[in-house]
Phi, psi and omega in degrees: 000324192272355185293296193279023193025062176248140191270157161289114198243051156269181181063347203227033190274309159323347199260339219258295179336276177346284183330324223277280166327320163258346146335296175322296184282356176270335169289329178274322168261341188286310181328304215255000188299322196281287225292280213320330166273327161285344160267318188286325195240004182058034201253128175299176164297280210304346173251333169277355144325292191298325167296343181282312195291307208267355165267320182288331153288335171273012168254023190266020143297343210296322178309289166309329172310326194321297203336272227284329177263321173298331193278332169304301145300332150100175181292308177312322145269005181254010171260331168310301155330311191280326159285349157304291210304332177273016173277256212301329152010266161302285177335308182304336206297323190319304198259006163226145163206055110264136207336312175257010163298305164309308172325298214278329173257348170292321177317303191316320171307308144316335143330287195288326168321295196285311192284359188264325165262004171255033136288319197297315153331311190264335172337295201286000186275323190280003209235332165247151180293158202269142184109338240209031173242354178259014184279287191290350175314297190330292196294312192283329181298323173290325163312305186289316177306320187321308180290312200296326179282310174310314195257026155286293202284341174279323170313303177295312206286337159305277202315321198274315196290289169341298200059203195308337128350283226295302183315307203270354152306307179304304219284281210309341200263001176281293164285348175285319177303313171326311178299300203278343163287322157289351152280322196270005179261306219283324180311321179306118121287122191257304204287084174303146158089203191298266240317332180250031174289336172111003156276129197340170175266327173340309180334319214279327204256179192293157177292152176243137166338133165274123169263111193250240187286353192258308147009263173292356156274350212264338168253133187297334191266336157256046118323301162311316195295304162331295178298338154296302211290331164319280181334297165316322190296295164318325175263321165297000197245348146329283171307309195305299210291293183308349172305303187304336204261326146340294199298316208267316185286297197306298194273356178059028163287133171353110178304342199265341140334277180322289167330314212280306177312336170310296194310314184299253218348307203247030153225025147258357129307278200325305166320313210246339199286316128344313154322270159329315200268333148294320176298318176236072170302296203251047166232040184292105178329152169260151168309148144299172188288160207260141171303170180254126145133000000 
């Protein structure tokens, strides 16, 4: 295990399972979300564009919102919460195809995504052994492109087999993922006593000053740091939404494409991402000096 930089996950197997699963349903519909509305529901392109666009600004409060409802609430229940809520989500899209009915449940969806993952961030911080957290970083990144690749290739294989079924099999198998991830986190205890109710271990000790947004905009070096991973984001999700409607649409290539490509993509992570995060253990930025006053 310390060979391949993997962490210690005895005890911590709902949580590793959980990743796994919604890794998977997100894997199974993100290749296919533009074609699947345009094929399952006869909606233009250009209009499920607008639909995509106007639900991901209105979930862009969801984010800044994460913070502030995990420290309240602990991680734990706000990821259970965050995998619900995309359950019935997905289920309406099935049974609906107007436009703005789609707005109102696709929003949802980006909701629940942004609050599950900086829960799911601090879930694995309370989850991992000390010394051993950029070990579980590592290890969840790889989980998730893993599920995300398995579930591209499950995808295409709906799609290819399915015809238009297929699409709407990928939506109902998305959401059933959601359902069984938020049970195998709500099932996890890490914490005896109030902790395992889902509050933080901070909790345990004297209260600390509440830090809020200005704060944590006020260091500089994460700023930078934002401002990569933003860029990254923008360009990797660019690519994401838009593959399928490339492959299938633009070049007339086979459906069972987008998923395969997924798949080489996220197993050239899965290799490497552990790896790394064993090379650079012992290149740990240092804490700054503690304030005065």
């Amino acid at each position: 295990m310390d060979t391949l930089g993997l962490p210690n996950a005895r005890g911590r197997g709902p949580v590793i399972v959980a990743q796994a699963v919604d890794a998977l349903g997100t894997g199974l519909f993100l290749p296919f979300a533009v074609v699947c509305f345009r094929t399952a529901k006869g909606i233009a392109l250009a209009t499920v564009g607008l639909v995509l666009s106007a639900a991901a600004l209105l979930s862009l409060p969801a984010g800044p919102l994460a913070g502030p409802v995990t420290d309240r609430i602990g991680p734990r229940r706000l990821a259970v919460a965050s995998n619900l809520v995309r359950v019935p989500a997905f289920t309406g899209s099935v049974f609906t195809d107007a436009p703005w009915q789609l707005v109102a449940l696709v929003t949802v969806t980006p909701w629940g995504e942004s609050q599950f993952r900086p829960a799911a961030a601090a879930l694995v911080a309370q989850a991992a052994d000390e010394g051993q957290r950029a070990r579980w970083y590592a290890m969840e990144r790889a989980l998730r492109n893993g599920g995300i690749g398995a579930g591209g290739l499950l995808g295409s294989a709906l799609v290819s087999w399915g015809g238009t079924g297929g699409y709407t099999a990928v939506v109902v198998l998305n959401a059933v993922s959601f359902l069984v991830a938020a049970a195998l986190v709500g099932t996890w205890r890490r914490f005896a006593g109030p902790d395992a109710g889902g509050a933080t271990p901070a909790a345990r000790g004297p209260a600390a000053p509440r830090a809020g947004y200005r704060e944590v905009l006020a260091d500089r070096a994460f700023l930078g740091v934002l401002v990569t991973v933003g860029v990254s984001a923008l360009c990797d999700l660019a690519l994401t939404v838009l593959l399928s409607a490339c492959v299938i649409g633009a070049r007339g290539l086979p459906a069972w494409q987008p998923g395969t490509l997924f798949a080489i993509n996220t197993v050239l992570v899965v290799l490497a991402q552990t790896l790394v995060a064993r090379a650079v253990e012992r290149r740990r930025r240092p804490l700054p000096p503690p304030r005065e006053g």
